[in-house]
N, CA, C and O of each residue as an XYZ file, in Angstrom:
436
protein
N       0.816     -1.186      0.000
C       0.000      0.000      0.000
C       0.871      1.265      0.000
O       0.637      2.307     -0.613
N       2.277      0.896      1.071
C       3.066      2.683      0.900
C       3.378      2.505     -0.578
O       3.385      3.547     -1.233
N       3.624      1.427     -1.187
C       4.701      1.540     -2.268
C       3.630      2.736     -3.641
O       3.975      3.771     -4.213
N       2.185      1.853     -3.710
C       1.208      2.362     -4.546
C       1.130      4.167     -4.187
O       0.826      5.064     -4.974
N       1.363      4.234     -3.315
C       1.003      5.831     -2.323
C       2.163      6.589     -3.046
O       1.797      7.414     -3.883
N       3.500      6.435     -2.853
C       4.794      6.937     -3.251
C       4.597      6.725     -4.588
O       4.474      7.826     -5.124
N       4.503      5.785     -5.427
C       4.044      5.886     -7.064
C       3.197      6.736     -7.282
O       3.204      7.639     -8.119
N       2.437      6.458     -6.521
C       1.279      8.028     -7.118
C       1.272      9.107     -6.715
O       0.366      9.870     -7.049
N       2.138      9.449     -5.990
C       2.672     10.933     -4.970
C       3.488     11.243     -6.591
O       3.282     12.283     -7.216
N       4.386     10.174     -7.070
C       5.524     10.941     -7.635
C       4.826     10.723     -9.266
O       5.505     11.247    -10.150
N       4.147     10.341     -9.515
C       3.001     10.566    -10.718
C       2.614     11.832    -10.859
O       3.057     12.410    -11.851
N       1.748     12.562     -9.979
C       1.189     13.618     -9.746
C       2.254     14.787     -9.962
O       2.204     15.722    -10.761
N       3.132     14.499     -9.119
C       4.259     15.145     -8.835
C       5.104     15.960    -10.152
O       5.497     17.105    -10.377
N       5.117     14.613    -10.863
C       5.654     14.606    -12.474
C       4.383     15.580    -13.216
O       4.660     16.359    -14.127
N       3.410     15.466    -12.854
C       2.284     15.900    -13.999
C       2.780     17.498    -13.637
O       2.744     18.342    -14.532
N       3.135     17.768    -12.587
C       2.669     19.069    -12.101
C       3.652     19.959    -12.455
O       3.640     21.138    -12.807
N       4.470     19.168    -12.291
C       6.035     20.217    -12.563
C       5.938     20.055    -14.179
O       6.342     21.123    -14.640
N       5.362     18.660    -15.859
C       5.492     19.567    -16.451
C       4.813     20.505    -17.360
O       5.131     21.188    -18.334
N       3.281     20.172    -16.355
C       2.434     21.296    -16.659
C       2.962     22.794    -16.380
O       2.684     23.767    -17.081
N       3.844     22.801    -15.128
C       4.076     24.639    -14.872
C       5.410     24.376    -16.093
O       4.939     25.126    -16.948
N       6.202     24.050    -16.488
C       6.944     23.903    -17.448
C       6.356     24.423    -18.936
O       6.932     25.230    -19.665
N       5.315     23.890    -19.160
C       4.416     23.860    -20.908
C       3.870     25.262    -20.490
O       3.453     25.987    -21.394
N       3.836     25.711    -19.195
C       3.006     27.132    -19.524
C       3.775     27.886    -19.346
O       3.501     28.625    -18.401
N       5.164     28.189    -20.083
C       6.057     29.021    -19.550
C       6.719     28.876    -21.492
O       7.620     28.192    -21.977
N       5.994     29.617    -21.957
C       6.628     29.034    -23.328
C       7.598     29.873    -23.700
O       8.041     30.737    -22.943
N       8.105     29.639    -25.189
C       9.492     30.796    -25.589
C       8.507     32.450    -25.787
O       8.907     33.493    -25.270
N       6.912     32.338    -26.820
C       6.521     33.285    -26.915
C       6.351     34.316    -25.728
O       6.673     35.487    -25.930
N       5.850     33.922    -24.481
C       5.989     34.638    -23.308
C       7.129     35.242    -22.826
O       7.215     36.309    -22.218
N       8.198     34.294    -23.220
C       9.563     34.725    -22.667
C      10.366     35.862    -23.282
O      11.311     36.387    -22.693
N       9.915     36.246    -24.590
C      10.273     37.170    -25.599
C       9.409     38.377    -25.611
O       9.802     39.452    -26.066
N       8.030     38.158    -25.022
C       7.238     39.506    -24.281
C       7.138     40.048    -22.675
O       6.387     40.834    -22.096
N       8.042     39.394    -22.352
C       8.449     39.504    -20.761
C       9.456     40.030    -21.071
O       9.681     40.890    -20.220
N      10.371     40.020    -21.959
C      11.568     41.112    -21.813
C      12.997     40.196    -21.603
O      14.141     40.639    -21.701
N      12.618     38.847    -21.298
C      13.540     37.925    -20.325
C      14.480     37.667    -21.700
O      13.895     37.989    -22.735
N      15.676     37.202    -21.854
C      16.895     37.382    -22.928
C      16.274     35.704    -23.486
O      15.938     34.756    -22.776
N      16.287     35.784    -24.612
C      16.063     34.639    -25.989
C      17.585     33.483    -25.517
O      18.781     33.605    -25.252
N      16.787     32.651    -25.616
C      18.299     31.273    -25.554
C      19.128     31.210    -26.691
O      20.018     30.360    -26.729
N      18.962     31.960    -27.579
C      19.343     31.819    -28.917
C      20.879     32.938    -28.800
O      21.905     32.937    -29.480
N      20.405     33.898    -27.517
C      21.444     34.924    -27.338
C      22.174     34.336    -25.973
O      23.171     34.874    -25.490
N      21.829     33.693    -25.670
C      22.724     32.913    -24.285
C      23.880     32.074    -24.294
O      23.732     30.895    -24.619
N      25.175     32.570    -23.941
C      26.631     31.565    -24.137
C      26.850     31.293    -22.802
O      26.360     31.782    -21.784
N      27.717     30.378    -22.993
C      28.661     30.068    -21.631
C      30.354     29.548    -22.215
O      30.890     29.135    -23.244
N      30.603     29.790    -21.219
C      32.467     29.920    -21.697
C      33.070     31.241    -21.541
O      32.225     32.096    -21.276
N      34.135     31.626    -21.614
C      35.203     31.953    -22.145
C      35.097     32.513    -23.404
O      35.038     31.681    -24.310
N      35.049     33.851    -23.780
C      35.196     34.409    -25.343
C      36.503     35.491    -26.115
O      36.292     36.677    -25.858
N      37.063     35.382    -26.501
C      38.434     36.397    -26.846
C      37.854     37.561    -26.661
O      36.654     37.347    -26.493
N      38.161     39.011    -26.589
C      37.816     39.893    -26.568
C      38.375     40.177    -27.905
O      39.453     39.783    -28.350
N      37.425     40.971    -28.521
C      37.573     41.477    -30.171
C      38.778     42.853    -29.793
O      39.940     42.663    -30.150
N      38.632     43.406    -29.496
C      39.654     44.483    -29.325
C      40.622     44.385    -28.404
O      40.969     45.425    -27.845
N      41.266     43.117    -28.046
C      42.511     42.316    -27.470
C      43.501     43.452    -28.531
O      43.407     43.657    -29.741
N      44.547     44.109    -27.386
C      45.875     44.226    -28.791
C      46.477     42.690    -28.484
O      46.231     41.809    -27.660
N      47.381     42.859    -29.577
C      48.106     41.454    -29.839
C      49.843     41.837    -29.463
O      50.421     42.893    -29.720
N      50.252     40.950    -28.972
C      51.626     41.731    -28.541
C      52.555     41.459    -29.515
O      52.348     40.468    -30.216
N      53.938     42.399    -29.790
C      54.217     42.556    -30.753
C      55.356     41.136    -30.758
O      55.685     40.543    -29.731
N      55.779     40.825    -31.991
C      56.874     39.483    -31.988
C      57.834     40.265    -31.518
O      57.978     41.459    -31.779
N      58.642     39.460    -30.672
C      60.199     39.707    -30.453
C      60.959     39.168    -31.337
O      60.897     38.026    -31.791
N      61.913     40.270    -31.658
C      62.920     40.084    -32.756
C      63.772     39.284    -32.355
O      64.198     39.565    -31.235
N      64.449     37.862    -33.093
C      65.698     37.652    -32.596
C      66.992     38.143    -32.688
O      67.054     38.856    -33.690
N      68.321     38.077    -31.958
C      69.022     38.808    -32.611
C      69.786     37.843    -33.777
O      69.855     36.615    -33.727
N      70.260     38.586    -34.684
C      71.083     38.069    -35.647
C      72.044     36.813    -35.419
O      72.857     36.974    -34.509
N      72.087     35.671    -36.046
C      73.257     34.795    -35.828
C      74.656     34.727    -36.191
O      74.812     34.264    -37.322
N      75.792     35.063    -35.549
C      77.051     35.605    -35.650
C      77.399     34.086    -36.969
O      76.707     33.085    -37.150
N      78.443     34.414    -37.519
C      78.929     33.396    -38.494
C      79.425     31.848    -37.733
O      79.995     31.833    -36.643
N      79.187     30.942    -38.298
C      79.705     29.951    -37.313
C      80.381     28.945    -37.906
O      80.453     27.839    -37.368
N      81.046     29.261    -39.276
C      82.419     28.595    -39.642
C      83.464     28.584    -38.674
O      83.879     27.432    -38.807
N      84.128     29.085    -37.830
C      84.914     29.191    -36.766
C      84.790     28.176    -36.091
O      85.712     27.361    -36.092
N      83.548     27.930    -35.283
C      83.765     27.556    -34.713
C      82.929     25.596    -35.282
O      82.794     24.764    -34.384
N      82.563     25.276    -36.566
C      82.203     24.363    -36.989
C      84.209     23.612    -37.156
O      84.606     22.476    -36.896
N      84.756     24.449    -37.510
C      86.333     24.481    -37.699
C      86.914     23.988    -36.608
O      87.604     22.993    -36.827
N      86.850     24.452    -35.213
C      87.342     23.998    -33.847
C      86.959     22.447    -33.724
O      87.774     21.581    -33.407
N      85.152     22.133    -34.116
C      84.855     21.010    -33.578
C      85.622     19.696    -34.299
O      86.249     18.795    -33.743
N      85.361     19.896    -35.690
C      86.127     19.348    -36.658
C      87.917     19.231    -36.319
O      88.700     18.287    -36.422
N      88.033     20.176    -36.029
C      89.720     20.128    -35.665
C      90.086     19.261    -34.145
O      90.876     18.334    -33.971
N      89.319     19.857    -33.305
C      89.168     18.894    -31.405
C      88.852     17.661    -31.917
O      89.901     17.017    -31.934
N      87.951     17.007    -32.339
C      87.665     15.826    -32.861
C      88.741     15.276    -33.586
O      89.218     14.238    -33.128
N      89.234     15.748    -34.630
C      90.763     14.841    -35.287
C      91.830     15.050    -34.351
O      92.969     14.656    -34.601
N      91.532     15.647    -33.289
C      92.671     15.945    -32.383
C      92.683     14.521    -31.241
O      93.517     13.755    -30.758
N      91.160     14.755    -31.191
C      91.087     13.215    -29.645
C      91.506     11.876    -30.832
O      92.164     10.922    -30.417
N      91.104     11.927    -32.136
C      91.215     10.442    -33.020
C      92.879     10.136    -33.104
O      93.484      9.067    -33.014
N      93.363     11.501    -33.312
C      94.923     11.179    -33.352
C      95.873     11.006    -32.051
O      96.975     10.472    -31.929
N      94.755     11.869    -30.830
C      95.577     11.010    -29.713
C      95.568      9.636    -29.342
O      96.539      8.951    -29.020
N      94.228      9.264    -29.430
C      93.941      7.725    -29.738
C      95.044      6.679    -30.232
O      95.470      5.592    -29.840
N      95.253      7.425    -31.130
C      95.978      6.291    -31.925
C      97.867      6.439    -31.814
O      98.692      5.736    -32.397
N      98.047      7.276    -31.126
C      99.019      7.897    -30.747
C      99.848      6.816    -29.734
O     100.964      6.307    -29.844
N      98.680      6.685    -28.587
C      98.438      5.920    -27.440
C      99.495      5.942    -26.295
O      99.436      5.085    -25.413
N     100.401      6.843    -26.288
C     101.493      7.052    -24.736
C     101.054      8.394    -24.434
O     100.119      8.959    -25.002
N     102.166      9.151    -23.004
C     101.806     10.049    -22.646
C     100.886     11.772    -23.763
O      99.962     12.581    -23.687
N     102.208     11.299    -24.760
C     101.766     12.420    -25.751
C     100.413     12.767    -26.521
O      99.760     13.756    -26.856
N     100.363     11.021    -26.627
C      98.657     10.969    -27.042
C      97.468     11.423    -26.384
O      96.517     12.062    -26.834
N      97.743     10.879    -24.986
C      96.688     11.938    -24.046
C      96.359     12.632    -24.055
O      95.185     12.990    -24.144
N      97.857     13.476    -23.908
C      97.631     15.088    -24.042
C      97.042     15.543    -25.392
O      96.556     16.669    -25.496
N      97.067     14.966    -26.087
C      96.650     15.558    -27.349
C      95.551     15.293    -27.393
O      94.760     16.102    -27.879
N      95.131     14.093    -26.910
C      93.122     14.041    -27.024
C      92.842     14.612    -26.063
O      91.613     14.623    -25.993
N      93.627     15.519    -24.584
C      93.250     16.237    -23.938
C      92.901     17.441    -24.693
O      91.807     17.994    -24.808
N      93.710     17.652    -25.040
C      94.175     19.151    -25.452
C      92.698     19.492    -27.530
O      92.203     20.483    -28.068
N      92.691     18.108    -27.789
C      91.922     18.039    -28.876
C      89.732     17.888    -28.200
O      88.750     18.299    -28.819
N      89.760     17.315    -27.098
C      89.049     17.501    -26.181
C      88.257     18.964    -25.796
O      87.055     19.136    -25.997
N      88.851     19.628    -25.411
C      88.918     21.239    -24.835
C      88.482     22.154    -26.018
O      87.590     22.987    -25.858
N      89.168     21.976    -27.293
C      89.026     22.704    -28.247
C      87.811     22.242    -28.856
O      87.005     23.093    -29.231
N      87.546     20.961    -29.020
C      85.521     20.333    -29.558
C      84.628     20.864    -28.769
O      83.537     21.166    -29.251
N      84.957     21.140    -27.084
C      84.092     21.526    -26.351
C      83.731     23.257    -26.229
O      82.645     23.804    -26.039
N      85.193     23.887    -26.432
C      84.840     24.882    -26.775
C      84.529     25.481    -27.837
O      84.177     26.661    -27.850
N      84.636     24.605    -29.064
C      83.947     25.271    -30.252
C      82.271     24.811    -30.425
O      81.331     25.295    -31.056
N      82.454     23.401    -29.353
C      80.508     23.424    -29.347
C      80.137     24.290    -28.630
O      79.051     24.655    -29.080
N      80.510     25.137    -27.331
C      79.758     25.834    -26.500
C      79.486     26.993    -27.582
O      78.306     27.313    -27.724
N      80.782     27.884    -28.628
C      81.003     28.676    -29.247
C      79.318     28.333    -30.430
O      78.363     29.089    -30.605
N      79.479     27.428    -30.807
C      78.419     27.310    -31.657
C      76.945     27.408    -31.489
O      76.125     27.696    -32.360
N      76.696     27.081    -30.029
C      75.406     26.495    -29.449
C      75.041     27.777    -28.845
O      73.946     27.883    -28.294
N      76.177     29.148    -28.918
C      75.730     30.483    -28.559
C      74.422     31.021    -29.263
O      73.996     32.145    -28.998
């Protein structure tokens, strides 16, 4: 018997809410003054008269044969200490070492 009672509480219930619904139409809503759904957003919109900020220039890239020259040169420098293979060789892939690294830092400016 509650169950039939609560079914028909929420029957009624339903009728009622969408009878006040159907009498609330768009024509009323457009002679009430109330804003058209057709003009209604949600979100986030750009603003049309945003300035735009200007690009930053980069600066110019200095020449970098020089230092494409160092890496190339440090590099045959560590291959020939390599193969060198006693104290002298070390030093020379030390010393061929230093000069690849500083002509990559030079380049990567």
């Amino acid at each position: 018997m509650k169950i039939l009672r609560l079914v028909l509480a929420a029957a009624v219930a339903a009728a009622t809410v969408s009878t006040a619904g159907r009498a609330q139409s768009a024509g009323s809503m457009q002679a009430s003054g109330a804003p058209a759904a057709s003009r209604l957003s949600v979100g986030v919109r750009k603003s049309l008269n945003a300035p735009t900020p200007a690009p930053i220039p980069k600066a110019p890239r200095s020449d970098t044969k020089q230092n494409r020259a160092m890496m190339i040169v440090g590099g045959a420098a560590i291959l020939t200490g390599a193969l060198i293979s006693n104290d002298a060789g070390t030093m020379i892939s030390v010393g061929g070492a230093v000069v690849f690294l500083w002509g990559l830092y030079q380049f990567l400016q």
